[in-house]
ZATORTI-107575 format. One record per residue (C-alpha): residue number from 1; x, y, z. Coordinates in pm, whole numbers, always signed. Example, Ala and Ser with C-alpha at 12.3 -4.5 7.8 and 13.67 -1.06 7.14 Angstrom:
residues 2
{num: 1; c1: +1230; c2: -450; c3: +780} $
{num: 2; c1: +1367; c2: -106; c3: +714} $
This chain:
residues 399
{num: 1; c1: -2959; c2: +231; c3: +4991} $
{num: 2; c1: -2849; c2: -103; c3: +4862} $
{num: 3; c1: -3124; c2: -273; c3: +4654} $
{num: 4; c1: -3095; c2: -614; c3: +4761} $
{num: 5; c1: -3200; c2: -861; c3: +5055} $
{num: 6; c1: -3283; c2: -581; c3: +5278} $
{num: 7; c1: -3477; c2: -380; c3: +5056} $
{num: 8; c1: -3694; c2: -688; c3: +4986} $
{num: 9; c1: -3782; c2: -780; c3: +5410} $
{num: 10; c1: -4164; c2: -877; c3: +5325} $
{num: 11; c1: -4114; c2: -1105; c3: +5086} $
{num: 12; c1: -3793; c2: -1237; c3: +5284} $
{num: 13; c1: -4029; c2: -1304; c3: +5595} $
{num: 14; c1: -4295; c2: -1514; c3: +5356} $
{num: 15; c1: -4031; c2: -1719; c3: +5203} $
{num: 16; c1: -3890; c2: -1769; c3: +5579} $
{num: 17; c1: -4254; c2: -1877; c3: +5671} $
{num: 18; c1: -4310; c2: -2090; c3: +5403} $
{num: 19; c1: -3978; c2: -2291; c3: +5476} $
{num: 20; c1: -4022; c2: -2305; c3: +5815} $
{num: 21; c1: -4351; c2: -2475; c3: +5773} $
{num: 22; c1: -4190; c2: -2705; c3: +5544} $
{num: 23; c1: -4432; c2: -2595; c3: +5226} $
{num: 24; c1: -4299; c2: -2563; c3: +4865} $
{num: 25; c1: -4391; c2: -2261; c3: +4682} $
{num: 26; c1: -4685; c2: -2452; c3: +4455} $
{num: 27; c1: -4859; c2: -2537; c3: +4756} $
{num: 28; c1: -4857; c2: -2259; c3: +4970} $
{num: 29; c1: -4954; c2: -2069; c3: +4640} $
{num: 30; c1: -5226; c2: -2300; c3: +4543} $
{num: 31; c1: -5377; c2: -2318; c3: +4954} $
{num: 32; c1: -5337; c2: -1886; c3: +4918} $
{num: 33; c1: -5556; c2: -1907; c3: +4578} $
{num: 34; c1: -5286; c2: -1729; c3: +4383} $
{num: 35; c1: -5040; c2: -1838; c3: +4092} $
{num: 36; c1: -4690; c2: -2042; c3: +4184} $
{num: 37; c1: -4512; c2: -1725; c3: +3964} $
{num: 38; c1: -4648; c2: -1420; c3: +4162} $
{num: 39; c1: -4556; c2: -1586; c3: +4492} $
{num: 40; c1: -4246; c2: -1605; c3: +4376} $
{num: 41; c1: -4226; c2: -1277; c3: +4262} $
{num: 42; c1: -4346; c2: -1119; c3: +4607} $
{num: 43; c1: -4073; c2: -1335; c3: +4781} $
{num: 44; c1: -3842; c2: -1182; c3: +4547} $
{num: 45; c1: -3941; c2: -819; c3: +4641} $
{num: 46; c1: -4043; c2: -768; c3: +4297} $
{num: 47; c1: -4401; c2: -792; c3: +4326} $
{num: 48; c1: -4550; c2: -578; c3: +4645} $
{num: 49; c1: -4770; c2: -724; c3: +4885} $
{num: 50; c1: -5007; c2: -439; c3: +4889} $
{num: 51; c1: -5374; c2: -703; c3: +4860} $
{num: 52; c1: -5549; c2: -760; c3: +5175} $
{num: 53; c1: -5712; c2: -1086; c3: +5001} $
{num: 54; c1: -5349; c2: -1162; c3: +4939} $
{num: 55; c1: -5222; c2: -1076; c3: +5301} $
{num: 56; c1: -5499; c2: -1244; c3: +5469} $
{num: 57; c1: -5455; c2: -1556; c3: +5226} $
{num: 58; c1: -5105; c2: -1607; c3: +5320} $
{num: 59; c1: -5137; c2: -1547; c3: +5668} $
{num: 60; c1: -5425; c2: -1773; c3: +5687} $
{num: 61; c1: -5187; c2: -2092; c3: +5461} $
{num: 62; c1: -4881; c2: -1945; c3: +5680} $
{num: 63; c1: -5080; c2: -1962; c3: +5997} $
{num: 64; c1: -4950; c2: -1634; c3: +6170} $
{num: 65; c1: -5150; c2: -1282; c3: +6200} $
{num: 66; c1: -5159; c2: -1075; c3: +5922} $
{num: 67; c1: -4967; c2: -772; c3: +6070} $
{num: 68; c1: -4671; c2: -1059; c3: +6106} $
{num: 69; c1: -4654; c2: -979; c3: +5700} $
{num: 70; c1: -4640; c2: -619; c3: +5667} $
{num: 71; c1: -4447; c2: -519; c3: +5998} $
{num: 72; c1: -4101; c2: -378; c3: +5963} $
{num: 73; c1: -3816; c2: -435; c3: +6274} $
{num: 74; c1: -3724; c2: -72; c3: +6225} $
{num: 75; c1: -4031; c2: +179; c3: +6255} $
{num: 76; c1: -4071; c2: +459; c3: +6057} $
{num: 77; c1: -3845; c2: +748; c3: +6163} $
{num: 78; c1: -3912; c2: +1110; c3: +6353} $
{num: 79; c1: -4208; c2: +971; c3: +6547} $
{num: 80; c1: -4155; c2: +975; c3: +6913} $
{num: 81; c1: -4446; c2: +1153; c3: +6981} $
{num: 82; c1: -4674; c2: +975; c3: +6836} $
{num: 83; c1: -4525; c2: +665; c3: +6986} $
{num: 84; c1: -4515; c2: +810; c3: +7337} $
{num: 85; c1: -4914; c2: +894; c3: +7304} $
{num: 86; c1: -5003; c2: +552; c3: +7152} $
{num: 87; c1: -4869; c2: +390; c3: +7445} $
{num: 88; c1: -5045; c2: +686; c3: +7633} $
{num: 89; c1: -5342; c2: +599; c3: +7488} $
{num: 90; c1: -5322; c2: +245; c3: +7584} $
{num: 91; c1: -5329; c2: +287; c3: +7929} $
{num: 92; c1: -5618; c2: +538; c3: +7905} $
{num: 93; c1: -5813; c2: +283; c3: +7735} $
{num: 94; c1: -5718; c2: +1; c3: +8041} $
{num: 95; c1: -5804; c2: +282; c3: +8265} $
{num: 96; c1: -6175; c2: +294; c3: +8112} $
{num: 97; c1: -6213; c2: -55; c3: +8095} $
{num: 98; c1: -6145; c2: -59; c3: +8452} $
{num: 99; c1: -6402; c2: +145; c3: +8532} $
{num: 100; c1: -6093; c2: +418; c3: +8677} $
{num: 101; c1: -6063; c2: +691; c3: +8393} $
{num: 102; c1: -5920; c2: +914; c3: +8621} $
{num: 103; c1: -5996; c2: +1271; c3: +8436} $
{num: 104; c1: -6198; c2: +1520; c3: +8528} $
{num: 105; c1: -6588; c2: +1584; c3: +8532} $
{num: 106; c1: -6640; c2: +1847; c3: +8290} $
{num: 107; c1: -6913; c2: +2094; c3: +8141} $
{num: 108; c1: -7079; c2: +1910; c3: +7831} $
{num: 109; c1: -7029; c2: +2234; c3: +7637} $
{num: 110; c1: -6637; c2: +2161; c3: +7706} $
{num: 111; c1: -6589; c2: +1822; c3: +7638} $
{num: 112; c1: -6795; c2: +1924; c3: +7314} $
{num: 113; c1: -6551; c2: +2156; c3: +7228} $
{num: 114; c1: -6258; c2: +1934; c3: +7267} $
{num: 115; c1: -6381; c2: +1670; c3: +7082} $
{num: 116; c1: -6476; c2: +1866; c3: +6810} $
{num: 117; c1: -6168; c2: +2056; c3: +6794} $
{num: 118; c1: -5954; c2: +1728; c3: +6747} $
{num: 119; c1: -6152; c2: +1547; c3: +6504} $
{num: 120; c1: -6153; c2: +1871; c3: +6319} $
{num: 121; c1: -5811; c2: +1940; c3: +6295} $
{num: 122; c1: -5716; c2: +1574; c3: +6251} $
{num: 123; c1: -5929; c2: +1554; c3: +5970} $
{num: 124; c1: -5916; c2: +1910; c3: +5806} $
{num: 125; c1: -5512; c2: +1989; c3: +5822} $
{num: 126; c1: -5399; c2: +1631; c3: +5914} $
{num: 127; c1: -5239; c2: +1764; c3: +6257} $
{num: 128; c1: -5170; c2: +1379; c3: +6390} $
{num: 129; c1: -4884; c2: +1532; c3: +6615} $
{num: 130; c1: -5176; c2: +1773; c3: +6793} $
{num: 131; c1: -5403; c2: +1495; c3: +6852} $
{num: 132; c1: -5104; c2: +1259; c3: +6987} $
{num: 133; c1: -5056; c2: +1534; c3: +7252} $
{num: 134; c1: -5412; c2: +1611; c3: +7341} $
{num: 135; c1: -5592; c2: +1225; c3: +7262} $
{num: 136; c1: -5467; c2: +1031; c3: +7598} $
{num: 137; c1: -5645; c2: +1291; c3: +7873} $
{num: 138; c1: -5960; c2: +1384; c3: +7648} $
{num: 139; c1: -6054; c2: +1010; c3: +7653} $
{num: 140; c1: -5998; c2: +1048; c3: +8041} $
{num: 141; c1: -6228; c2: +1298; c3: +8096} $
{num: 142; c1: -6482; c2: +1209; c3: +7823} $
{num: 143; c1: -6502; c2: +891; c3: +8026} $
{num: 144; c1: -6474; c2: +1022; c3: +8352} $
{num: 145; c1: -6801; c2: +1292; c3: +8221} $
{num: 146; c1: -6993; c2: +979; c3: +8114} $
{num: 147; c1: -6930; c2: +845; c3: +8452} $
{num: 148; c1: -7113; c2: +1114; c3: +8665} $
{num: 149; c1: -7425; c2: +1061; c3: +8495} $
{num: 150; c1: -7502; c2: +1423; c3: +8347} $
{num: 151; c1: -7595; c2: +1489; c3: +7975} $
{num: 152; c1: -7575; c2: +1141; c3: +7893} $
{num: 153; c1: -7723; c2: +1103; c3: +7548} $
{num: 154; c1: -7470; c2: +1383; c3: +7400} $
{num: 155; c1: -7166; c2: +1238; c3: +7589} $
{num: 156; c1: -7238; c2: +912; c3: +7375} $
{num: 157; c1: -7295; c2: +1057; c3: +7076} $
{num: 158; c1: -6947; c2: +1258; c3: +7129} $
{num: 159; c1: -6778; c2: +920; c3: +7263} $
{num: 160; c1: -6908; c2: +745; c3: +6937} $
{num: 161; c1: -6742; c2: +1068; c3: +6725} $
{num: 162; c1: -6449; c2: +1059; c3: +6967} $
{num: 163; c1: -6357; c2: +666; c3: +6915} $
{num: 164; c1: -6418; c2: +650; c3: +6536} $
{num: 165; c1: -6305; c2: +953; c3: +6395} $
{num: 166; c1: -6037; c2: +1079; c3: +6667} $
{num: 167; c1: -5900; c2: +777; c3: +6823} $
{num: 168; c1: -5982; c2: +525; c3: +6607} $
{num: 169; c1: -5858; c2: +703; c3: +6244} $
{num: 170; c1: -5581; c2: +801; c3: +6415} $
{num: 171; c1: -5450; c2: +481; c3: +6567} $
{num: 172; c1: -5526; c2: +376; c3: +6166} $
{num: 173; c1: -5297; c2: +668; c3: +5984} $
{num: 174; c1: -5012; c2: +668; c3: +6227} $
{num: 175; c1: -5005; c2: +281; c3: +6204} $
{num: 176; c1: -5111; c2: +200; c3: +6582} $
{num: 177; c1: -5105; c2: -159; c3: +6695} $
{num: 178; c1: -5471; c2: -320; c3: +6599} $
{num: 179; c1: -5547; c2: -415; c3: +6901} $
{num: 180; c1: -5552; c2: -23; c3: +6982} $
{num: 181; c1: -5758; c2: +34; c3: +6701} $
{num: 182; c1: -6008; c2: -281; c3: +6780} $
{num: 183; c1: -6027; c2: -106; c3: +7159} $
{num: 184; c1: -6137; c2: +204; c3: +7004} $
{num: 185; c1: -6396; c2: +13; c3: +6768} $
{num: 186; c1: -6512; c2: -134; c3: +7096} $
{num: 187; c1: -6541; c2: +154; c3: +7317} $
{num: 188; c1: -6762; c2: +350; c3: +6973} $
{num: 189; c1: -6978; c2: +38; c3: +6941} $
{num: 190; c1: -7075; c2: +26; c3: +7325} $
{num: 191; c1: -7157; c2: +343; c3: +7307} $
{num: 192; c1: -7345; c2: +377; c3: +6986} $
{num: 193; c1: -7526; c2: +77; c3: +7186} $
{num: 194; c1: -7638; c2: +259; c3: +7507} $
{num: 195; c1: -7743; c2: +555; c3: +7283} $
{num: 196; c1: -7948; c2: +325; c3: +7052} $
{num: 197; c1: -7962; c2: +581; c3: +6749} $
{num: 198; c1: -7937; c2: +444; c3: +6385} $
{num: 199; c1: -7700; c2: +752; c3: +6358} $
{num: 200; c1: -7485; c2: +643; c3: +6618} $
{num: 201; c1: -7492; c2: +301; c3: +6555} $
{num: 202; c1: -7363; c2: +404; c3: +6158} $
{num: 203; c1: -7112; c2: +612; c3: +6264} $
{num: 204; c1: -6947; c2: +320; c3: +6496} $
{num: 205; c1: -7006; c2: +63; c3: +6202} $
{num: 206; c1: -6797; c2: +271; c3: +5999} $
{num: 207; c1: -6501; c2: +242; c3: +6213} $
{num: 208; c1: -6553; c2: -118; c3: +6338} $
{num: 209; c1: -6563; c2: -224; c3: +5976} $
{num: 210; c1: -6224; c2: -93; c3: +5929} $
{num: 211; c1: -6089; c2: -272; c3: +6171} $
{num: 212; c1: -6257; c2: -589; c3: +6074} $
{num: 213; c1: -6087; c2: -540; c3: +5719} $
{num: 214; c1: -5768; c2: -464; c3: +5878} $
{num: 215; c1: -5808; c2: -843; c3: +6068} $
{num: 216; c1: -5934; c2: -1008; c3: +5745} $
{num: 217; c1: -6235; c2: -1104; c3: +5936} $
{num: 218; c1: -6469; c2: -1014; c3: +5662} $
{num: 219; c1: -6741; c2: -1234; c3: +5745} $
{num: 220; c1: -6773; c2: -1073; c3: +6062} $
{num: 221; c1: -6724; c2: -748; c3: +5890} $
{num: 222; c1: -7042; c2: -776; c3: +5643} $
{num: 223; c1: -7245; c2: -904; c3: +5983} $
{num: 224; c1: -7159; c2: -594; c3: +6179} $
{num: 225; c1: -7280; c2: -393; c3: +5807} $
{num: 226; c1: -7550; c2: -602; c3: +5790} $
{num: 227; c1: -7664; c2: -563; c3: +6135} $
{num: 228; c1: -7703; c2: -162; c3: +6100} $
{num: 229; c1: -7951; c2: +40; c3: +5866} $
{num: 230; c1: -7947; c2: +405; c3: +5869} $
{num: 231; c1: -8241; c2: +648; c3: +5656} $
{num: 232; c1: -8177; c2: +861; c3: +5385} $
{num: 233; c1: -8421; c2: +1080; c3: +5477} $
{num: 234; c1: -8182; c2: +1400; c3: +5518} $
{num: 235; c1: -7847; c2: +1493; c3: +5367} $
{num: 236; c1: -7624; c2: +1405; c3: +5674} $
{num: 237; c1: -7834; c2: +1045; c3: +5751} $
{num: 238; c1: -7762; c2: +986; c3: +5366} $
{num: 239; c1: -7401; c2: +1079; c3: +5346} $
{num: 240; c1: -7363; c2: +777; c3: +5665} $
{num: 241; c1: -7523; c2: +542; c3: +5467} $
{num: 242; c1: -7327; c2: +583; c3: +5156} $
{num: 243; c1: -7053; c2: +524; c3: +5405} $
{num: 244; c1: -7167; c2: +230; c3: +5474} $
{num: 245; c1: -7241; c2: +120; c3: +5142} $
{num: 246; c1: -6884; c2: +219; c3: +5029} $
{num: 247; c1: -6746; c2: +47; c3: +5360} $
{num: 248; c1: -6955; c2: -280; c3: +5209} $
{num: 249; c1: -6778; c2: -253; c3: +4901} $
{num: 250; c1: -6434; c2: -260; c3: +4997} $
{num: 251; c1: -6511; c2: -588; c3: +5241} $
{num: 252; c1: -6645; c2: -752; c3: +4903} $
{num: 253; c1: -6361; c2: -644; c3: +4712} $
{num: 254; c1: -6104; c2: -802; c3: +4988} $
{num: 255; c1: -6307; c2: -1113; c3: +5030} $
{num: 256; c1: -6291; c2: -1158; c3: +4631} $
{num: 257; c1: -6667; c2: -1086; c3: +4540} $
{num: 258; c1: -6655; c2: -818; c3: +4253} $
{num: 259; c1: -7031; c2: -877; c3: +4215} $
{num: 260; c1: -7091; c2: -717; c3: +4548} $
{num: 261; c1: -6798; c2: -439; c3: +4518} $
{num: 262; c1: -7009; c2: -316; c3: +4199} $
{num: 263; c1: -7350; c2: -297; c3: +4331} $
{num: 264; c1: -7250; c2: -133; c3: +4704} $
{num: 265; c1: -7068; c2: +85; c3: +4517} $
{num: 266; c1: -7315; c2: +185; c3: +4253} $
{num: 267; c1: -7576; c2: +230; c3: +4531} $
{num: 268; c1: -7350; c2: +515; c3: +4731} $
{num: 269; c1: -7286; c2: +691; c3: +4340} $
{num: 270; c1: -7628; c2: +715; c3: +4356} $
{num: 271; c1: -7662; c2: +854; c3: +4702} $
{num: 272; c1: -7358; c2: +1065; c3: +4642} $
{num: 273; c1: -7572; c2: +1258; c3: +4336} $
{num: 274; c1: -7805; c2: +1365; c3: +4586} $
{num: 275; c1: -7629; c2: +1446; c3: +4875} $
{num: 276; c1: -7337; c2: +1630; c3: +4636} $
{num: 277; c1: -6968; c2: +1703; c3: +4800} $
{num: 278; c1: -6998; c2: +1714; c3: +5167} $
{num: 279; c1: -6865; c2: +1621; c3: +5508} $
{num: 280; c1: -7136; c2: +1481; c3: +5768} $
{num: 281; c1: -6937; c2: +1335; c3: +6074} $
{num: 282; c1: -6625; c2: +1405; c3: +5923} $
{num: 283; c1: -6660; c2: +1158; c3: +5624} $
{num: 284; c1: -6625; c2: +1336; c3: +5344} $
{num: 285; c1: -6874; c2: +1148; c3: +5197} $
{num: 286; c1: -6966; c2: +1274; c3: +4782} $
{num: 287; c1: -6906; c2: +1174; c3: +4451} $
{num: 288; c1: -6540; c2: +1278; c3: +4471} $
{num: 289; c1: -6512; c2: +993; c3: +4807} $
{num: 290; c1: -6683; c2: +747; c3: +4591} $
{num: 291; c1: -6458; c2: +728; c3: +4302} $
{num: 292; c1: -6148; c2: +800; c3: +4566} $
{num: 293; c1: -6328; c2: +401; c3: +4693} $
{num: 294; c1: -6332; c2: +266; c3: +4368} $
{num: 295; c1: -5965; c2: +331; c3: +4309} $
{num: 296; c1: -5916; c2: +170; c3: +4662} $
{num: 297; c1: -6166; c2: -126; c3: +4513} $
{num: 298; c1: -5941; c2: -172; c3: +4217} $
{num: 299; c1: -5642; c2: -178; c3: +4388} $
{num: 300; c1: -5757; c2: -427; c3: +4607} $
{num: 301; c1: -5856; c2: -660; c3: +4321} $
{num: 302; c1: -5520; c2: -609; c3: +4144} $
{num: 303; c1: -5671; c2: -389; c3: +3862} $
{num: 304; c1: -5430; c2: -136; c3: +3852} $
{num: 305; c1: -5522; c2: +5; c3: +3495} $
{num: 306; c1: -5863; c2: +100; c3: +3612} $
{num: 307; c1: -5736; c2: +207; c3: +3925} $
{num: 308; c1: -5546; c2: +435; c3: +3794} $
{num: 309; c1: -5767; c2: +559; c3: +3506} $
{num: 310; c1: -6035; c2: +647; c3: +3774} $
{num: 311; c1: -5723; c2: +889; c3: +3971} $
{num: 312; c1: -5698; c2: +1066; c3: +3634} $
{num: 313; c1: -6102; c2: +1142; c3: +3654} $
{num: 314; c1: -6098; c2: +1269; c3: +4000} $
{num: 315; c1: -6028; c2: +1600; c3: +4114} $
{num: 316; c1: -5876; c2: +1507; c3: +4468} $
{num: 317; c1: -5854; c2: +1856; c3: +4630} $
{num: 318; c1: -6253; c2: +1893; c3: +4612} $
{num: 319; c1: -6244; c2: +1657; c3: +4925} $
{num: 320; c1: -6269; c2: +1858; c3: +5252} $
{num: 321; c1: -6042; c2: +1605; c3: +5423} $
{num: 322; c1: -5644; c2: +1682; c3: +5363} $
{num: 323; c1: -5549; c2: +1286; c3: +5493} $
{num: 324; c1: -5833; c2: +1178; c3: +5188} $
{num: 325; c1: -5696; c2: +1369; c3: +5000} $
{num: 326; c1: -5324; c2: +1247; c3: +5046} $
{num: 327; c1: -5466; c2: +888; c3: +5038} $
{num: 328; c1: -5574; c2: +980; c3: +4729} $
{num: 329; c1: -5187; c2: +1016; c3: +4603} $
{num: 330; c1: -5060; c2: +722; c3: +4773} $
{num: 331; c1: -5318; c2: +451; c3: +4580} $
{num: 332; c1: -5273; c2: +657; c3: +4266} $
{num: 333; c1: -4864; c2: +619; c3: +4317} $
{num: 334; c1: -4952; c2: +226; c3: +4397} $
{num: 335; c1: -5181; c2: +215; c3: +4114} $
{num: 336; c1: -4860; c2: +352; c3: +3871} $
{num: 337; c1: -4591; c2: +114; c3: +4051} $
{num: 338; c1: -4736; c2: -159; c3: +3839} $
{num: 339; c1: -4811; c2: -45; c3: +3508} $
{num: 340; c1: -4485; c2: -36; c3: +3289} $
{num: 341; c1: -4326; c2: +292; c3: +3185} $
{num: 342; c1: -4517; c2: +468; c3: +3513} $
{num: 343; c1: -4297; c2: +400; c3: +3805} $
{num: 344; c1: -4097; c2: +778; c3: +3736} $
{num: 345; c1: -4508; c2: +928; c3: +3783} $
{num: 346; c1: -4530; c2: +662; c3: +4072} $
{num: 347; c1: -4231; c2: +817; c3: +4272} $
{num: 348; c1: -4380; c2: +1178; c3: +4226} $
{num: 349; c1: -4740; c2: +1065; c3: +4311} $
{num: 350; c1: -4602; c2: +914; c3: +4633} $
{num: 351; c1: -4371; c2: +1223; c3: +4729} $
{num: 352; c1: -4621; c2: +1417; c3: +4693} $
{num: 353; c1: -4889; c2: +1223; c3: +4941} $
{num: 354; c1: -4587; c2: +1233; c3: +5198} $
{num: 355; c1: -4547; c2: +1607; c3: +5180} $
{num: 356; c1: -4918; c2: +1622; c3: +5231} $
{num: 357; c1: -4924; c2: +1381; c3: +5511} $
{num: 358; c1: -4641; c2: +1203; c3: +5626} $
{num: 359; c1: -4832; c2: +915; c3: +5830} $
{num: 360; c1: -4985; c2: +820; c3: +5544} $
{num: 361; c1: -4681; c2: +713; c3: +5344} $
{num: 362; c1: -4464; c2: +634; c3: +5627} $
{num: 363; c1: -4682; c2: +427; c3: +5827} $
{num: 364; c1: -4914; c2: +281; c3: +5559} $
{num: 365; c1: -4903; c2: -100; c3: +5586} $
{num: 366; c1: -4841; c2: -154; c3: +5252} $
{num: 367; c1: -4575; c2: +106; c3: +5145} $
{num: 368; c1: -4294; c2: -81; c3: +5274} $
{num: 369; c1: -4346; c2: -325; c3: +5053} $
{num: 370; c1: -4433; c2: -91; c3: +4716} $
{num: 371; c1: -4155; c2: +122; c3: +4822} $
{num: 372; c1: -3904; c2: -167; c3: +4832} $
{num: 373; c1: -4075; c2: -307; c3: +4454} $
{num: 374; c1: -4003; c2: +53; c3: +4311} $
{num: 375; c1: -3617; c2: +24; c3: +4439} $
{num: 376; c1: -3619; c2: -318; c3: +4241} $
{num: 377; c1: -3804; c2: -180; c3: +3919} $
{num: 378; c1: -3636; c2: +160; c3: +3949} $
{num: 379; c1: -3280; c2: +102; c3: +4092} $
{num: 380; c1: -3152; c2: +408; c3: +3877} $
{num: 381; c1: -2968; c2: +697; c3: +4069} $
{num: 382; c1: -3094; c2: +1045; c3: +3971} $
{num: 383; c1: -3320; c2: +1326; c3: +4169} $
{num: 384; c1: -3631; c2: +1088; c3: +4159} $
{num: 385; c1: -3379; c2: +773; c3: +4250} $
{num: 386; c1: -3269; c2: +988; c3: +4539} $
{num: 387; c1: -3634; c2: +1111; c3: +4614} $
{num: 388; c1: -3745; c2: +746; c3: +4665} $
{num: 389; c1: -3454; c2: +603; c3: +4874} $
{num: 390; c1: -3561; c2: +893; c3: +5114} $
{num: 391; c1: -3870; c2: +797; c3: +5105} $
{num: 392; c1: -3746; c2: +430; c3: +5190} $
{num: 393; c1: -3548; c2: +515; c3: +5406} $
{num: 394; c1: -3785; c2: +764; c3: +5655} $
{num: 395; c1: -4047; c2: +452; c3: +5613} $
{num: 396; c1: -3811; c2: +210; c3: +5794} $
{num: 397; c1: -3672; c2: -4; c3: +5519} $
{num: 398; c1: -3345; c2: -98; c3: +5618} $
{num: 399; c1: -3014; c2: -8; c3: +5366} $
């Protein structure tokens, strides 16, 4: 792969912006709240754009979405199935809207089962290509079950489950369109709204807030956290609400308020001593989730250092979840892209999250962008050099 142009396509598409809206760099850096020199440098591909403040920012000065920023023309390669059930998805989604879900009515016991069984192995051995195949038709007839009126209450709770942790995350980690991901949100909130449970009502928060973040509507984001409280009163109920808290602290972080960032996330450290390592709807919510947030935190705020000195304190493989676990690698590799003399350790942190869990690397919103900043910093040609064009290269950069 040629570093160059191509290698640099983010940055290319700002500067295209920019000029097309007839804005010098100064001002478009100024309106953005960043410095004239690092716009420059992420226009130059030598700099990732890997901040959602920063994404949003532009956007916002640019006055285009932010997924018109971190899109690539040529998607990430090997991934027709998961294409073919996105789209899948889609339709069974407009199908439910339109009151026509057209599955079957089943057993509560078997719906349970199904649902269970996908979230499980989605979240426990990161098998997106078995939910892809089995996603489109459960939603059918999860629907379709809700429809005939029987076992109600637990069909909610399931759908809630169902569009946060199945559809939901997995619209998020194969890169799904966000208006896939803000259907899912939608279809867990209305739920978690004719159940009326603060458990339910958490658990949708959760993945509404996500996709808030994703939109950089963070006002709207800390409204739809503000609007939910969940006990502490047992270890599950606990383990939600230092989800929520942690959720909280990541919205701060992106909307620049490190005030916030440090008290949400000292309040779920404190909740996490209690509750220990554990795993209540999927979560994976303990002390070893916590710090895996404040590296995400960190990043966010551009401090790498600390970002990556809190990887080196964590012991990533005590989280039940393999995709945390691999998300773990991929901010600790973007973490090491920018600190000088670590971009060798950056490559092998990063390999070593795609092995895990392909999606994660390949389909990450910001990779593209780190990946093409390492091939700018690191342009040298040996096994790691090789390791990372590959890398490139399966994540859609053109060469």
């Amino acid at each position: 792969m040629d570093v160059g142009e191509d290698a640099r396509m983010i940055g290319r598409r700002v500067r295209q912006l920019r000029n097309s809206r007839g804005k010098s760099l100064r001002v478009v850096a100024d309106l953005a709240g960043m410095s004239k020199s690092k716009l420059s440098l992420i226009e130059r591909g030598e700099v990732a754009l890997d901040s959602r403040s920063d994404i949003i920012a532009l956007a916002n000065v640019l006055q285009v979405a932010p997924s018109e920023l971190t899109k690539l023309g040529i998607p990430a390669l090997g991934d027709s199935v998961t294409d073919t059930a996105v789209e899948a998805v889609r339709i069974a989604f407009m199908a439910v809207d339109h009151d026509q879900p057209g599955g079957e009515v089943l057993p509560v016991e078997a719906v349970r089962a199904r649902v269970l069984a996908v979230v499980d192995a989605r979240c426990r051995d990161d098998r997106q290509d078995e939910a892809a195949v089995v996603l489109p038709g459960l939603v059918r007839d999860l629907h379709t079950s809700l429809a005939a009126g029987r076992d109600v209450a637990e069909l909610l709770d399931l759908a809630v489950l169902l569009h946060t942790q199945g559809t939901g995350g997995w619209l998020r980690v194969v890169g799904g369109p966000l208006d896939l991901r803000r259907d899912a949100a939608r279809l867990a909130r209305q739920a978690a709204h004719d159940r009326d449970t603060p458990t339910a009502r958490g658990i949708a928060t959760v993945g509404t807030v996500g996709v808030m973040l994703a939109a950089g509507t963070f006002e709207l984001a800390l409204g739809e956290l503000d609007s939910v409280a969940v006990p502490t009163a047992s270890a599950e109920s606990a383990q939600l609400a230092g989800m929520l808290a942690l959720s909280r602290s990541l919205v701060a972080a992106a909307d620049r308020r490190p005030a916030d960032v440090d008290a949400a996330v000292e309040y779920a450290g404190e909740l996490a001593q209690h509750t220990g390592e554990g795993n209540a709807y999927w979560m994976g919510f303990g002390p070893t989730n916590v710090g895996l947030w404040r590296m995400a935190g960190a990043l966010e705020v551009g401090d790498y250092e600390r970002a990556a000195a809190v990887a080196e304190s964590l012991q990533p493989n005590v989280h039940p979840n393999l995709p945390r676990r691999a998300v773990y690698w991929v901010d600790y590799g973007r973490a090491l892209s920018r600190l000088r003399g670590r971009q060798d350790r950056a490559v092998m942190a990063l390999r070593r999250a795609e092995k895990m869990s392909p999606h994660h690397v390949l389909r990450n919103p910001f990779m593209p962008d780190v990946l093409a900043e390492l091939l700018v910093r690191r342009p040298r040609r040996d096994a790691l050099g090789v390791e990372l064009r590959g890398m490139a290269h399966r994540a859609g950069l053109p060469g």
